[in-house]
C-alpha atoms as one frame of an Amber mdcrd trajectory, in Angstrom:
protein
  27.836 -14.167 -47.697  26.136 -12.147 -49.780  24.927  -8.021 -50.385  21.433
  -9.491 -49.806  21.965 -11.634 -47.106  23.996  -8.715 -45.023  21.322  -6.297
 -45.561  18.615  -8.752 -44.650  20.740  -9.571 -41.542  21.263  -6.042 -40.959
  17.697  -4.949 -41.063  16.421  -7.692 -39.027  18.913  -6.654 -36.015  17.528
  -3.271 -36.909  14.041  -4.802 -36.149  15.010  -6.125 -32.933  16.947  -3.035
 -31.866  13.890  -1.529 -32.687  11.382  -3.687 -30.651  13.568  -3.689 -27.464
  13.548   0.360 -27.411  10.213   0.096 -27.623   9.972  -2.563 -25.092  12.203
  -0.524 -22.773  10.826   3.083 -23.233   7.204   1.593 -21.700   8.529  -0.502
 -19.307  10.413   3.077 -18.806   7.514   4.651 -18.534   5.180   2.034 -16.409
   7.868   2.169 -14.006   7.855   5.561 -13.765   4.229   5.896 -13.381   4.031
   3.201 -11.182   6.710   5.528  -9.030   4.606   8.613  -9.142   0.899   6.153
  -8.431   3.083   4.853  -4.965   4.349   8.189  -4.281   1.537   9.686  -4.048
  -0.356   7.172  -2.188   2.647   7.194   0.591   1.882  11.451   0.658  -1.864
  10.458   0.854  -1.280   7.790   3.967   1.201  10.496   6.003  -1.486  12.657
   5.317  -4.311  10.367   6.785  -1.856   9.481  10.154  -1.712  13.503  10.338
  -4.788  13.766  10.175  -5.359  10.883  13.027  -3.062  12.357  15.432  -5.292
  15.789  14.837  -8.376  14.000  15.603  -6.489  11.812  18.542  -4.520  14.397
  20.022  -4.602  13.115  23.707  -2.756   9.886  22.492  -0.134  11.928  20.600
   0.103  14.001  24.636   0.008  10.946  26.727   2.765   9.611  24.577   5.108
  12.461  24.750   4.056  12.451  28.882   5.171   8.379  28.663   8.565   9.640
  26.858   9.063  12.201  29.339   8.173   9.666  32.198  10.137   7.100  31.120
  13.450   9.215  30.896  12.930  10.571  34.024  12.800   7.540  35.483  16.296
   6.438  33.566  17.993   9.223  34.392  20.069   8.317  37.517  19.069  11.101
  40.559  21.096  13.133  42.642  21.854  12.915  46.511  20.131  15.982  46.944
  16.716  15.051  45.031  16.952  12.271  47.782  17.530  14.350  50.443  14.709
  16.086  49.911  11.968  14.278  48.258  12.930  10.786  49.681   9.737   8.906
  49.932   7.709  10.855  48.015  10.017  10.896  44.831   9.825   6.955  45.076
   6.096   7.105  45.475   5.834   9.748  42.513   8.682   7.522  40.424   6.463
   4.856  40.583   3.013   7.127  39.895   4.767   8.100  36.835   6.032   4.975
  36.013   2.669   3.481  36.119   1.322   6.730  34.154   4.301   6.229  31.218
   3.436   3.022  30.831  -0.526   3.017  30.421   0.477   5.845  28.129   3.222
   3.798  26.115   0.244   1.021  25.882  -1.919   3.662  24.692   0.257   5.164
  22.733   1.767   2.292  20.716  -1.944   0.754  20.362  -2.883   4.250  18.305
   0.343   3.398  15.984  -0.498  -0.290  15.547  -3.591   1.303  14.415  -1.726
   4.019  12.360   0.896   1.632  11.020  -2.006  -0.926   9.810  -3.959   1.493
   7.941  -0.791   2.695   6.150   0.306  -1.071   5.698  -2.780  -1.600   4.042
  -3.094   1.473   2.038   0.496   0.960   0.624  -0.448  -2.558  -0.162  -3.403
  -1.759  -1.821  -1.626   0.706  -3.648   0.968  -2.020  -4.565  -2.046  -4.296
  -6.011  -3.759  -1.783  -8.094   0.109  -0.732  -9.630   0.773  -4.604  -9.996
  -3.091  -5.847 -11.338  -2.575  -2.567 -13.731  -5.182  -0.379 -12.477  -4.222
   3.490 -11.979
């Protein structure tokens, strides 16, 4: 081979080391845009199911009342809870376990509702990053 040949070879892998840092640096940087665009749509959507369970705060107590409930009711009881409450305690178990689960219903219908709007938020999110808009 010859001087001009190995120089001609050596610029044009020069040109193509060239191209694919430049291909790599923006796909670099869309990726790390595209990173801060979905990051700050997931802070926007935490903020918007905050902002739900502000306006909805009687699901977000019935909820923690059908937790409560329901691990009352799997916790095993004592003789003397028996001894004295008896009937009643089975009358109130089952008041409560009524109550816990109207409030799980309610409860997990508000974060179907939640988990929707986020679902859809992210995924618009996702579109606009994918279709290129910012």
């Amino acid at each position: 081979m010859s001087a001009s040949t190995d120089n001609e070879a050596g610029r044009e892998a020069d040109g193509v080391r060239g191209r694919a840092t430049e291909v790599y640096q923006a796909a670099r940087e869309r990726t790390a845009s595209a990173y801060e665009a979905a990051r700050s749509r997931a802070t926007d959507v935490t903020r918007q199911a905050t902002d739900q369970l502000a306006i909805y705060p009687a699901a977000a107590v019935i909820g923690g009342f059908a937790i409560g409930a329901l691990l009352a009711a799997v916790l095993p009881r004592t003789e003397q809870e028996e001894k004295v409450l008896g009937k009643t305690a089975r009358r109130l178990t089952g008041a409560a376990r009524d109550a816990a689960q109207r409030g799980l219903d309610a409860g997990k219908e508000q974060l179907d509702g939640l988990r929707e709007k986020a679902a859809k938020k992210v995924g618009e999110a996702v579109g606009d990053l994918v279709g290129g808009k910012s």
